[in-house]
MIROLO-614215 format. One record per residue: residue number from 0; x, y, z of N, C-alpha, C in turn. Coordinates in steps of 0.02 Angstrom, whole numbers. Layout:
MIROLO-614215
NODE,num,n_east,n_north,n_up,ca_east,ca_north,ca_up,c_east,c_north,c_up
NODE,NUM,X,Y,Z,X,Y,Z,X,Y,Z
...
END
This chain:
MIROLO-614215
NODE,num,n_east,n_north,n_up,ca_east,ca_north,ca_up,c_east,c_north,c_up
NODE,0,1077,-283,1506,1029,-337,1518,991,-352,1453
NODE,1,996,-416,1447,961,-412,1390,893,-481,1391
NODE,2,825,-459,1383,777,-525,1397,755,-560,1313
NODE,3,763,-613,1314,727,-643,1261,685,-684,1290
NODE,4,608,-676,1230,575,-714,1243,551,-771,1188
NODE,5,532,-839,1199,509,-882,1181,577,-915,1159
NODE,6,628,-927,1234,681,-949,1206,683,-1024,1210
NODE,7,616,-1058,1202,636,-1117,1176,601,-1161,1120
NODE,8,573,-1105,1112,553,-1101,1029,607,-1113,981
NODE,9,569,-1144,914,630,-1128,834,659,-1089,833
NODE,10,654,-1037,858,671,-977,824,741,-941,899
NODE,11,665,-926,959,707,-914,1016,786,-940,1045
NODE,12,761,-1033,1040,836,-1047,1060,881,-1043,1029
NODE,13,850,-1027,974,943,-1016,943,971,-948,962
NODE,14,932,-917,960,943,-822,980,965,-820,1044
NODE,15,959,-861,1086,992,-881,1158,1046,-904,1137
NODE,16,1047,-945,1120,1119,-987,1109,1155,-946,1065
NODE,17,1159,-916,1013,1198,-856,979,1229,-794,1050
NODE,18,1165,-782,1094,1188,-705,1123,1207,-751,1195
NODE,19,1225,-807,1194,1270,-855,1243,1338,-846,1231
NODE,20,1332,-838,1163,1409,-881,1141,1436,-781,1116
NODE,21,1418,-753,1110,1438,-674,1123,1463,-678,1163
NODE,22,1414,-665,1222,1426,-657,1288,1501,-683,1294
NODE,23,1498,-728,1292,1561,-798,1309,1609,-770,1277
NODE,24,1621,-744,1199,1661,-692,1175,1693,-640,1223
NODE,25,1658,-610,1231,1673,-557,1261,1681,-536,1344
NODE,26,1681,-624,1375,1678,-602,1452,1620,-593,1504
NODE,27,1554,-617,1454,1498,-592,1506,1495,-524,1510
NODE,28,1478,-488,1454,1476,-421,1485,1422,-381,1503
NODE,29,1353,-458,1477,1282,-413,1518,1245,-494,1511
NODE,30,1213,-486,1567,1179,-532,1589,1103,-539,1560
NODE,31,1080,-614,1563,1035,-633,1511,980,-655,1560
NODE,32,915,-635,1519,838,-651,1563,797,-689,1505
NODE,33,750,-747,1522,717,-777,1488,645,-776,1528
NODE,34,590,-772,1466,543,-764,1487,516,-855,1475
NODE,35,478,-910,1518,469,-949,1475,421,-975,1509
NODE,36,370,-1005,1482,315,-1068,1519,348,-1103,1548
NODE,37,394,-1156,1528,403,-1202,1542,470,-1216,1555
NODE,38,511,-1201,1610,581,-1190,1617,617,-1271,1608
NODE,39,571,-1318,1624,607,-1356,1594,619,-1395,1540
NODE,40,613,-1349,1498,632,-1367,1412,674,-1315,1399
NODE,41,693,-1280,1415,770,-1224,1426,827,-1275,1433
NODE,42,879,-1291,1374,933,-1306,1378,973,-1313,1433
NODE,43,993,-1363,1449,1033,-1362,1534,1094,-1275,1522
NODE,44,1108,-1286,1483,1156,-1202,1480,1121,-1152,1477
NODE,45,1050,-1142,1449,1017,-1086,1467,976,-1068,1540
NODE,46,969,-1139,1569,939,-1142,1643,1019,-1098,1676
NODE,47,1063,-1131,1650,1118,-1127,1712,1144,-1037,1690
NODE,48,1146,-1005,1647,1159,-958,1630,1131,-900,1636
NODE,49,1056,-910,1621,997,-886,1622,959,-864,1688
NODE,50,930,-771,1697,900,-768,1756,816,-782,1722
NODE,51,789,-837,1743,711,-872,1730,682,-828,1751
NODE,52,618,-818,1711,549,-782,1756,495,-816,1700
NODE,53,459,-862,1742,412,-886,1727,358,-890,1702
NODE,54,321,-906,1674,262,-871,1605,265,-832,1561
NODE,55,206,-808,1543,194,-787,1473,206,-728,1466
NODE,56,252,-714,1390,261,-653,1393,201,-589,1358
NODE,57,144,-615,1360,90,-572,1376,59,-558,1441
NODE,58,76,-564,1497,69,-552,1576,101,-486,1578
NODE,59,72,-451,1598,98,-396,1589,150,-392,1674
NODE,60,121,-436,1711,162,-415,1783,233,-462,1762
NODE,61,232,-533,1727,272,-574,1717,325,-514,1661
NODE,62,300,-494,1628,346,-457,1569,361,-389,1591
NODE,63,346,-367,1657,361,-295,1673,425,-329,1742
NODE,64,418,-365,1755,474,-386,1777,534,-402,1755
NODE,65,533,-449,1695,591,-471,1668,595,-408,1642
NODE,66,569,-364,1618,608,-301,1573,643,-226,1636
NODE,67,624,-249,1676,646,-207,1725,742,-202,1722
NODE,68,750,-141,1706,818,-112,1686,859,-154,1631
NODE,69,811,-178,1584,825,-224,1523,856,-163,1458
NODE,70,916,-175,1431,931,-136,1381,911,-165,1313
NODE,71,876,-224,1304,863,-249,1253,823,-307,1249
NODE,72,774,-308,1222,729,-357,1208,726,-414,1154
NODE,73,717,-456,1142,693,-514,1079,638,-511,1088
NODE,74,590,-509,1046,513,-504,1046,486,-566,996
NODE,75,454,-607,1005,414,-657,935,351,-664,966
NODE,76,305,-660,944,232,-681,948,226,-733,933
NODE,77,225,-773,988,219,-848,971,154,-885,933
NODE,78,139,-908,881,96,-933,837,41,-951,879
NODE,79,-21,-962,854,-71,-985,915,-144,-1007,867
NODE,80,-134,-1048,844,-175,-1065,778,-262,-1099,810
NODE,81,-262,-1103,866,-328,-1111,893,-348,-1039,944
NODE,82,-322,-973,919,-339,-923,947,-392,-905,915
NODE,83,-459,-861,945,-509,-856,943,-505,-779,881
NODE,84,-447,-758,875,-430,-702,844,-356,-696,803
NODE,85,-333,-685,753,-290,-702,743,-267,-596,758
NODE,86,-301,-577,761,-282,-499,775,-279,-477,846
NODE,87,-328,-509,880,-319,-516,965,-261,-533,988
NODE,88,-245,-605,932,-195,-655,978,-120,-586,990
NODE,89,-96,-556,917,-44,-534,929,-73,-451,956
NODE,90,-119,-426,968,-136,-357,994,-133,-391,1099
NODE,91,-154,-460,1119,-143,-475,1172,-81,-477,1205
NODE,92,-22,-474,1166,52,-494,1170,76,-402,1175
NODE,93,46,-398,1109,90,-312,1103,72,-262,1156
NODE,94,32,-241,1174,-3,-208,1221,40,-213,1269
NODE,95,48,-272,1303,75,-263,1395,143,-225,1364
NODE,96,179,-264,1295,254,-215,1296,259,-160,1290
NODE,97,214,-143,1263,213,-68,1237,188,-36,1304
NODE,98,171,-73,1336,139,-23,1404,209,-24,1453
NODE,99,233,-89,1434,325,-73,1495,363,-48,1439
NODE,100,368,-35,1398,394,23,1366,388,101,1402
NODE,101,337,94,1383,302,168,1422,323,177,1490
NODE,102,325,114,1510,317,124,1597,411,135,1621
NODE,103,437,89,1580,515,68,1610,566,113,1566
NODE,104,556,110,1511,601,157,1458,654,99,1426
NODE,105,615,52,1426,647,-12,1388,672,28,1316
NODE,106,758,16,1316,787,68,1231,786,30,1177
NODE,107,786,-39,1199,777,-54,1124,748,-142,1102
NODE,108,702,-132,1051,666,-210,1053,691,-208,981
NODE,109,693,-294,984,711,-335,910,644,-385,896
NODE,110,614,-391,848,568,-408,847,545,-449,784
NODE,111,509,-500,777,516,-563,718,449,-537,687
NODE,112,464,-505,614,396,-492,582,389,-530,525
NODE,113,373,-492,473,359,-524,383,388,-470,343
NODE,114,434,-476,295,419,-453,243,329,-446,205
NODE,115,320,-376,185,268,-363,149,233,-287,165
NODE,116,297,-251,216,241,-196,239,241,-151,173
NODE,117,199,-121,181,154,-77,120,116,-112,68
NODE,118,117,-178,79,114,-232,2,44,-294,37
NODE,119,67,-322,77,-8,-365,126,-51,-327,120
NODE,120,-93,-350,122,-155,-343,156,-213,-397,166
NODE,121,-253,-407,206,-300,-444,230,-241,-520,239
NODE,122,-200,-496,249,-149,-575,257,-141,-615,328
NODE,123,-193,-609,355,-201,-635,417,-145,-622,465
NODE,124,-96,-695,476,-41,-676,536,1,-630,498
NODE,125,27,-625,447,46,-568,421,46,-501,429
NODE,126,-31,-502,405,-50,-430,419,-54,-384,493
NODE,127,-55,-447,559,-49,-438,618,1,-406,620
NODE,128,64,-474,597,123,-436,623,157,-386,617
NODE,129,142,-351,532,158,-278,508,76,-232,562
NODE,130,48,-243,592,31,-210,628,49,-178,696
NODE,131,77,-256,715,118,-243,777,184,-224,795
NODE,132,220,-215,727,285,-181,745,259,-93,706
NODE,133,198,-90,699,174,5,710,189,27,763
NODE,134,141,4,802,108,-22,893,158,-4,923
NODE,135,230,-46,913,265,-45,957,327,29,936
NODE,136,332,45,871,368,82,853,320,152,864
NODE,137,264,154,877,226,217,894,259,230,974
NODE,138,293,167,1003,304,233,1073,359,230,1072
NODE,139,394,273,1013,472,297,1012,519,263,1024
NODE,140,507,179,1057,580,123,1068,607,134,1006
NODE,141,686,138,999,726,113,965,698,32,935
NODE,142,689,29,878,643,-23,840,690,-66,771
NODE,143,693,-148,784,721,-160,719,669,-218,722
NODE,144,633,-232,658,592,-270,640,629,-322,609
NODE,145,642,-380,614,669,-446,544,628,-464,529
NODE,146,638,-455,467,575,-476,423,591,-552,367
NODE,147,570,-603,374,579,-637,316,515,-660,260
NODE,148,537,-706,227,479,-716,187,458,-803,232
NODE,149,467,-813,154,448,-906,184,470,-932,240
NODE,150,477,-967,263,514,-990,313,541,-1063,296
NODE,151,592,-1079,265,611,-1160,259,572,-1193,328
NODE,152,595,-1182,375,550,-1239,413,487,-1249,408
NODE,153,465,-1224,388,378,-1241,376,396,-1293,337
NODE,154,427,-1336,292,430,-1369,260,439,-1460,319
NODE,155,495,-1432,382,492,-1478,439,451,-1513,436
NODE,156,404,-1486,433,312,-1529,454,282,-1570,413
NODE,157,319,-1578,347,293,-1624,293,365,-1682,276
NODE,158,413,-1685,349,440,-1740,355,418,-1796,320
NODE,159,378,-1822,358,340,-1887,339,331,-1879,259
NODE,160,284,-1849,225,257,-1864,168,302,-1864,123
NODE,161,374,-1820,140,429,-1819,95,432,-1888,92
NODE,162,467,-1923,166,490,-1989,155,444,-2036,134
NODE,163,366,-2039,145,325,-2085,119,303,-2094,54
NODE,164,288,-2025,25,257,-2002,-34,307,-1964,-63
NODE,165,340,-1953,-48,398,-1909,-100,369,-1839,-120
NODE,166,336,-1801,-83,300,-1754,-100,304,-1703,-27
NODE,167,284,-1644,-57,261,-1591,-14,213,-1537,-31
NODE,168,180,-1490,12,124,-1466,-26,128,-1396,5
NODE,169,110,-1363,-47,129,-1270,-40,41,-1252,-44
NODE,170,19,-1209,-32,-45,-1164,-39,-2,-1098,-106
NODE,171,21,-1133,-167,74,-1058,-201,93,-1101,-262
NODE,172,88,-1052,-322,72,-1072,-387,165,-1111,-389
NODE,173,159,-1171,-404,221,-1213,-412,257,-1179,-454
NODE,174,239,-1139,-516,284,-1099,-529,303,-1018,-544
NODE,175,309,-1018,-466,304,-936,-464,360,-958,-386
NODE,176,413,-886,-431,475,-887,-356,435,-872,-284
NODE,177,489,-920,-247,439,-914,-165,510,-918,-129
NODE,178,522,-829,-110,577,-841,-68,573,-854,10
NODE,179,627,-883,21,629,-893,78,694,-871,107
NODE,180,697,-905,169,738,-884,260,738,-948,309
NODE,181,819,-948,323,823,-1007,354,803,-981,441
NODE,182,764,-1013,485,778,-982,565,837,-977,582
NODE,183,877,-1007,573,948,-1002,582,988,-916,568
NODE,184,949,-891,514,978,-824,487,950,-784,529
NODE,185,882,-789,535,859,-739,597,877,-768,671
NODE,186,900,-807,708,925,-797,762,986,-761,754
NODE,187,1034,-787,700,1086,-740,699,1097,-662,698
NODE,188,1052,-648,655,1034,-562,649,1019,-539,706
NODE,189,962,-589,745,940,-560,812,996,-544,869
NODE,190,1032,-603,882,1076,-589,914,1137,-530,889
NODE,191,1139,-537,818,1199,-475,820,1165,-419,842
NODE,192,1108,-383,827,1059,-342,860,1063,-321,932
NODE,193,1053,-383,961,1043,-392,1036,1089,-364,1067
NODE,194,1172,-397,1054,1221,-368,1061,1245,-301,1046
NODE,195,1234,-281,1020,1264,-219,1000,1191,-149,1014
NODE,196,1234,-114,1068,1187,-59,1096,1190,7,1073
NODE,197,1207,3,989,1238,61,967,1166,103,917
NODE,198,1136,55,897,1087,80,842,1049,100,865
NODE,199,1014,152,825,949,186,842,864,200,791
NODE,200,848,218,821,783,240,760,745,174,759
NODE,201,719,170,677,668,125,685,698,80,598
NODE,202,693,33,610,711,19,524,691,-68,500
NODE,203,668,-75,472,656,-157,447,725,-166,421
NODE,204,727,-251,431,804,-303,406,778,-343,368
NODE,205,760,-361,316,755,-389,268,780,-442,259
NODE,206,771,-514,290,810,-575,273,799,-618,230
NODE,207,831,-617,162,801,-646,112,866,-684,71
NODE,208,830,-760,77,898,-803,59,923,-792,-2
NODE,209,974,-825,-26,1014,-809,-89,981,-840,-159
NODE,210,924,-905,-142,905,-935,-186,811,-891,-238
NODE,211,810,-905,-282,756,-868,-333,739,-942,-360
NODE,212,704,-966,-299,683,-1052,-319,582,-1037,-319
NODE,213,568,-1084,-373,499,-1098,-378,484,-1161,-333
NODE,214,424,-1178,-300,425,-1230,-262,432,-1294,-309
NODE,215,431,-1285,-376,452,-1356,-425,524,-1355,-426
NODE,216,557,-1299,-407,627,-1306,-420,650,-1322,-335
NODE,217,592,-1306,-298,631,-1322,-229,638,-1391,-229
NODE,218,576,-1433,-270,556,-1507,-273,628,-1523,-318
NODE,219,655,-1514,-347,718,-1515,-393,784,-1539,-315
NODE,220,779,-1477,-299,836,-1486,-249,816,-1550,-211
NODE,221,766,-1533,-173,748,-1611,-115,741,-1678,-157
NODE,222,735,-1677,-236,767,-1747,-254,834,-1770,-251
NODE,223,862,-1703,-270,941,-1708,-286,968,-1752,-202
NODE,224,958,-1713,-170,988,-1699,-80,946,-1779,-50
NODE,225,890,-1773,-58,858,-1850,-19,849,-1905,-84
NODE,226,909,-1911,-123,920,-1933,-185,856,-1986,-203
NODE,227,796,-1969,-208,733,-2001,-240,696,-1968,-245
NODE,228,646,-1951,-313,607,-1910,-330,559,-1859,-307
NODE,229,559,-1826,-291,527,-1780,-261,449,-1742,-288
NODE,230,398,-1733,-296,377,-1684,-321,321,-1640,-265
NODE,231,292,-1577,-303,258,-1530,-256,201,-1533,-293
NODE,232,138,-1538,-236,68,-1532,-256,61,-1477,-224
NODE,233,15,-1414,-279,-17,-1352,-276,-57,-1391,-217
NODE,234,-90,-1326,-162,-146,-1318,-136,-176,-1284,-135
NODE,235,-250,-1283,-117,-290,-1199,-126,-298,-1186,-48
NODE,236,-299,-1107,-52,-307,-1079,14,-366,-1115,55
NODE,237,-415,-1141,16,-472,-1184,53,-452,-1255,80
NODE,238,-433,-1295,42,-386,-1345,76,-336,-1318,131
NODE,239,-299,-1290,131,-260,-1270,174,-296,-1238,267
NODE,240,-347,-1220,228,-401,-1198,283,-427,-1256,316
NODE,241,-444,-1302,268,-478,-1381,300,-427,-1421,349
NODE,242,-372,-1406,302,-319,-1458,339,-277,-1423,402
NODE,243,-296,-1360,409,-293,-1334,488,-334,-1352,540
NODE,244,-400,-1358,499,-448,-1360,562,-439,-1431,569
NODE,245,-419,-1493,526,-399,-1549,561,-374,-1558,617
NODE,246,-306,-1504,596,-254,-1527,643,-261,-1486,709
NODE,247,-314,-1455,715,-368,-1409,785,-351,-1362,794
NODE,248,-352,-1314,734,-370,-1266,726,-421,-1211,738
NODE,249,-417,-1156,759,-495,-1139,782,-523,-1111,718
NODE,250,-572,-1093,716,-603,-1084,630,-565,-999,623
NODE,251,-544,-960,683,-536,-888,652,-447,-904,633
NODE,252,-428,-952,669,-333,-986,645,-343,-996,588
NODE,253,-387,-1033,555,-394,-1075,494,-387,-1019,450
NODE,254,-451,-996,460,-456,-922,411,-396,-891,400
NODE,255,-368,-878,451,-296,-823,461,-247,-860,405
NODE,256,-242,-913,398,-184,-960,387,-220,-951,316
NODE,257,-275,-965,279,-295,-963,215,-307,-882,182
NODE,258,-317,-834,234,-318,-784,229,-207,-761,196
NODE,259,-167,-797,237,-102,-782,234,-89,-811,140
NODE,260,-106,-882,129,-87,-916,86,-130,-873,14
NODE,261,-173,-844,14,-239,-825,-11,-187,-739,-44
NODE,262,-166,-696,-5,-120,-653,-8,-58,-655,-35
NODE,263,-22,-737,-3,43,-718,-30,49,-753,-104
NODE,264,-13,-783,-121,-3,-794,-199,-6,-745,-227
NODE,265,-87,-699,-216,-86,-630,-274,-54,-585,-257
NODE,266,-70,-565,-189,-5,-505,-211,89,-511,-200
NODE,267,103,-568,-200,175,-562,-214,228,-544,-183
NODE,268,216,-532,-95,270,-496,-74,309,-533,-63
NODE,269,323,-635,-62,378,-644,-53,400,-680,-124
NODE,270,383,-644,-185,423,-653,-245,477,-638,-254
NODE,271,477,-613,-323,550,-632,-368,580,-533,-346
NODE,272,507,-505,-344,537,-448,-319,596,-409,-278
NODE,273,589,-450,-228,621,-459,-167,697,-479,-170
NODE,274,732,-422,-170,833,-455,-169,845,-475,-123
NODE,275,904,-544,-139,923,-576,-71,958,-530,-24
NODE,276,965,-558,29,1007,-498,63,1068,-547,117
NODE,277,1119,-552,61,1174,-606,113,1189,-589,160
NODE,278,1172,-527,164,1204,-520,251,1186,-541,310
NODE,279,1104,-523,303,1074,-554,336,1036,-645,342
NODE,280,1022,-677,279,1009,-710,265,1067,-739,199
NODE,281,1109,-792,229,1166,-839,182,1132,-884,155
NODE,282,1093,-912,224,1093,-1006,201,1057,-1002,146
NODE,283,1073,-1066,93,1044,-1080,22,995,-1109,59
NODE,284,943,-1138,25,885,-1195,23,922,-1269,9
NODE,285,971,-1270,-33,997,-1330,-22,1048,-1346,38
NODE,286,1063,-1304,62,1113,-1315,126,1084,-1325,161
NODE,287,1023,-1283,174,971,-1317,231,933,-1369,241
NODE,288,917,-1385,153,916,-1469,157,930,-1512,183
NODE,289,1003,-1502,162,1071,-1554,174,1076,-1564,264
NODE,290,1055,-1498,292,1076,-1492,359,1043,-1506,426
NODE,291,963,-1497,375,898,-1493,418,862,-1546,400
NODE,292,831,-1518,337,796,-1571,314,806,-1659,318
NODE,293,853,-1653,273,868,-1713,242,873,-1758,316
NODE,294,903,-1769,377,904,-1776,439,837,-1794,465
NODE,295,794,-1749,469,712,-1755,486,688,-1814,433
NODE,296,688,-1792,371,648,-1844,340,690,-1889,342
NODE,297,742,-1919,351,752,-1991,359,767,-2005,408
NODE,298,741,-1978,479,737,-2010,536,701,-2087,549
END
């Protein structure tokens, strides 16, 4: 049995749809549980495939159910940028699992973190999330953390200004490497994970794309690919703070988010340091352009 949650999220549905098309490989050989608000934004193939259980997977009665005789979990802390805590928000989530851990003997969780443990600090959702895969690896589950850096889709959200203004805007010195991770690489990892009931212990996956791009050189590619000029305006962690609470943010989100941007300039954990790791992470930045991007902004 295997439950994922927030499968209709960026990230989730694809990790459904990957440990679908296993399944489908191999015959159905274990049956799939989704945890979700809103069942009807679940893919007509994940409704029809899928055993539903309704709400949030911080309910501890909603999440002690779906994990009931579950051999494997997907775990993501879904973002929550008008939470009153950015350390609450993900200690509210971790808690009930770690308590059906305890309770059910759930063997093994997969779980969406950051690159940076030993290296963050005060990095807001960051620093949460290398908190919360402690949490959960303190009660002996079999534990694999994916960790990436950037996330290309964060870039999604500045659709528009690409196509209007030819621009996009980082909180990160334009020229200093800023690696990144397509979602696409971590649903895939997740699901190979998911599938396979063989591993044990506790260990971070490292998904780190193939490219050692500066965000002026990412501006390079998105001229090339949305063939008209491109460039990237620096932001400061304080702007970045303002322009959260625009978009209704609660002031401790804001913080968290300038607190994140504020970190990953000085101390560096998703630099040049950091080796790609094709196994886990293929896609280039320009393929994802080509595949993602470029699509969005000229809708």
């Amino acid at each position: 049995m295997i439950v994922i949650t927030t499968p209709t999220g960026g990230i989730g549905r694809q990790v459904l749809d990957h440990v679908l098309d296993g399944l489908d490989a191999r015959d159905g050989a274990a049956a799939v549980r989704v945890i979700v608000r809103d069942p009807g934004r679940l893919t007509a193939r994940g409704r029809e495939r899928a055993e539903v259980f309704q709400g949030s997977h911080a309910d501890p009665e909603v999440l002690g159910a779906a994990c009931e005789g579950a051999d494997q979990v997907f775990w993501l802390v879904p973002p929550a940028p008008g939470a009153d805590s950015v350390e609450g928000h993900f200690r509210a989530f971790t808690q009930p699992l770690c308590e059906v851990i305890a309770r059910q003997g759930v063997p093994r969780i997969v779980a969406v973190s950051s690159l940076g443990r030993g290296v963050a600090k005060d990095a807001g959702p960051i620093s949460a999330s290398l908190a919360m895969d402690e949490r959960i690896a303190a009660t002996g589950v079999h534990y694999r953390a994916l960790c990436p850096p950037f996330l290309m889709e964060n870039l999604l959200g500045q659709a528009a200004g690409l196509r209007e203004m030819g621009e996009f805007r980082v909180a990160y010195a334009a020229d200093r490497v800023l690696r990144t991770c397509a979602t696409a690489d971590i649903a895939a990892t997740a699901a190979r994970l998911l599938l396979d009931g063989s591993w044990t212990g506790r260990a971070d996956v490292p998904l780190v794309g193939p490219d050692a791009l500066t965000p002026a050189g990412m501006a390079e590619v998105l001229s090339e690919v949305l063939d008209r000029p491109v460039r990237v305006r620096e932001s400061t962690p304080e702007e970045y703070r303002a322009s959260a609470l625009r978009f209704g943010a609660s002031e401790a989100g804001a913080q968290g988010l300038a607190d994140m941007a504020s970190a990953m300039d000085a101390q560096g954990f998703y630099g040049p340091s950091e080796p790609s790791t094709p196994d886990t992470a293929p896609t280039s930045f320009r393929r994802w352009c080509e595949e993602v991007l470029r699509p969005a902004a000229l809708a």
